[in-house]
C-alpha positions in Angstrom: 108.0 76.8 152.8 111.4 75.1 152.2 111.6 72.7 149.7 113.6 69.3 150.0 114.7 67.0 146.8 114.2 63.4 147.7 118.1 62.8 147.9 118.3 65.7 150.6 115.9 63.5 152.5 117.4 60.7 152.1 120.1 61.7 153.1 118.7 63.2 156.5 117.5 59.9 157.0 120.6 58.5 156.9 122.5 60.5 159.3 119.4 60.1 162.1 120.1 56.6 161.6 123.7 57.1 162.1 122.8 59.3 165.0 120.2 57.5 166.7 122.9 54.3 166.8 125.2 56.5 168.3 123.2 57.9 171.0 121.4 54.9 171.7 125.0 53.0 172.0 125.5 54.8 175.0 122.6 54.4 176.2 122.3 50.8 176.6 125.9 50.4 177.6 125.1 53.2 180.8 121.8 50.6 180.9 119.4 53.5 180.2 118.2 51.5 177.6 117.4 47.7 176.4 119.2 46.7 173.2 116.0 45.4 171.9 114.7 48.7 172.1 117.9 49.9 170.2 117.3 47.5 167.3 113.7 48.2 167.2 114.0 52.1 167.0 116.4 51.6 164.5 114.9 49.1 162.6 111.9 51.0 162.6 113.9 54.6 161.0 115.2 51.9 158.1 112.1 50.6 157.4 110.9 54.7 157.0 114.0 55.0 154.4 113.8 51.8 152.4 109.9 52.5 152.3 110.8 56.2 151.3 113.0 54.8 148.8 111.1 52.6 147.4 108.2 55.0 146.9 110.2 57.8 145.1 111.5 55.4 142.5 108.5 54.1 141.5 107.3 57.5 141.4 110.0 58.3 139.4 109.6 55.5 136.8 105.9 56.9 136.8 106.6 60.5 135.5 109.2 59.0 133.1 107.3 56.5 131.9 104.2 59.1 131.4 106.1 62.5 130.5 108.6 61.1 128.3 107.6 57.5 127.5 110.7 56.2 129.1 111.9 54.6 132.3 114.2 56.4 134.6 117.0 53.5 136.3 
């Protein structure tokens, strides 16, 4: 199986964000879709990042604090 760093993720993240905006542009201004819905999908896929985020840091502060008795930025 394929391996992913956490910045490779990340940065898939990002660009289904960037994606997702697009696309769902379009579809609320051809009224296929509700802006609320818009805001809420993408809302939701930034929450998933900043929680990803969030989680790899501190896991990162955790093997640098516990490996090498420092902590990572």
């Amino acid at each position: 199986m394929t391996q992913f760093t956490d910045e490779e993720k990340l940065a898939e993240l990002e660009k289904e964000i960037a994606f997702r905006w697009a696309v769902f542009s379009r579809q609320v201004k051809a009224g296929r879709m509700k802006q609320a819905d818009m805001d809420r999908r993408i809302a939701l896929m930034q929450a998933i990042r900043d929680e990803y985020r969030r989680v790899t840091r501190r896991a990162r502060r955790v093997v640098e604090r516990v490996f090498y008795g420092r902590t990572a930025p």
